[in-house]
C-alpha positions in Angstrom: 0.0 0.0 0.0 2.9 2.6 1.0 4.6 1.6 -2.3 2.0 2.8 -4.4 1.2 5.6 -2.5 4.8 6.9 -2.4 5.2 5.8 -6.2 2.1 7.9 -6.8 3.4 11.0 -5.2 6.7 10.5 -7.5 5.2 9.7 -10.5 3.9 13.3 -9.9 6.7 14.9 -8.6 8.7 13.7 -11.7 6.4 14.5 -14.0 5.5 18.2 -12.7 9.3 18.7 -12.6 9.8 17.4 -16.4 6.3 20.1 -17.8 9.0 22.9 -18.7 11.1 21.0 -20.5 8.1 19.5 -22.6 6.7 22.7 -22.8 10.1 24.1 -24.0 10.3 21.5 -26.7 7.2 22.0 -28.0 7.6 26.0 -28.2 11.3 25.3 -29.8 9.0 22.7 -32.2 6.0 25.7 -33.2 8.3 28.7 -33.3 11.5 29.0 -35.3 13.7 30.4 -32.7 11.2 29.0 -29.6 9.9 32.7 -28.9 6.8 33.6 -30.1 7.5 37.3 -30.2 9.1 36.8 -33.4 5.6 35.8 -34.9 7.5 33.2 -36.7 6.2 29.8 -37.1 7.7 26.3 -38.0 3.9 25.1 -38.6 0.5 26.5 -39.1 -3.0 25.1 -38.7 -4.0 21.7 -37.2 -0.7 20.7 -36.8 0.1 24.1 -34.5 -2.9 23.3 -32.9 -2.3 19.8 -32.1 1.5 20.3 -31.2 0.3 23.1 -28.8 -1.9 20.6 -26.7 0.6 18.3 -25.9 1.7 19.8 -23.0 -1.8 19.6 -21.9 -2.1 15.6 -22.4 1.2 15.5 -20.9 -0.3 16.7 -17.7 -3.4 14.8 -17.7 -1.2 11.9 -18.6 0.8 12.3 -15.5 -2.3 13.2 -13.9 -3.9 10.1 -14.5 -1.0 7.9 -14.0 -0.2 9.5 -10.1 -3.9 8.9 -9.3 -4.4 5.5 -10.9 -1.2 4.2 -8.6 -2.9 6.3 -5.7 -6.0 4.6 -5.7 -4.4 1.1 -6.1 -2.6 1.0 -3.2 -5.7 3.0 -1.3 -7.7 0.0 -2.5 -5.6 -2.6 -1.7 -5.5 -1.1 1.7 -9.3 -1.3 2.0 -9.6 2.4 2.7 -11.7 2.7 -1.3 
């Protein structure tokens, strides 16, 4: 139960820690020198949009993934 609470909690803390770096690759991926006061882009469209939301599923990815091991070990615990 204590495993998969505290693999949970750094499932999280890993993933929160690695956002900037995603979100950094992503803005180095959209823009051509990875500012977007340059009002340059790589791509336009779908595919900006689409590139733009993957920090967003990255979250709710690692979201998911914390909670999912979180309420494992709460139900094997018989607290849920």
């Amino acid at each position: 139960m204590l495993g998969n609470l505290l693999g949970g909690f750094i499932v999280i803390l890993v993933g929160v820690n690695l956002l900037p770096t995603v979100a950094d690759g992503v803005a180095g991926a959209r823009y051509i020198n990875g500012s977007s006061s340059a009002g340059v882009t790589n791509v336009t469209g779908a595919q900006g949009t689409m590139i733009g939301l993957v920090p967003l599923f990255y979250a709710l990815g690692i979201m998911s993934a914390g909670v999912a091991l979180t309420i494992g070990g709460l139900r094997n615990a018989g607290v849920m």
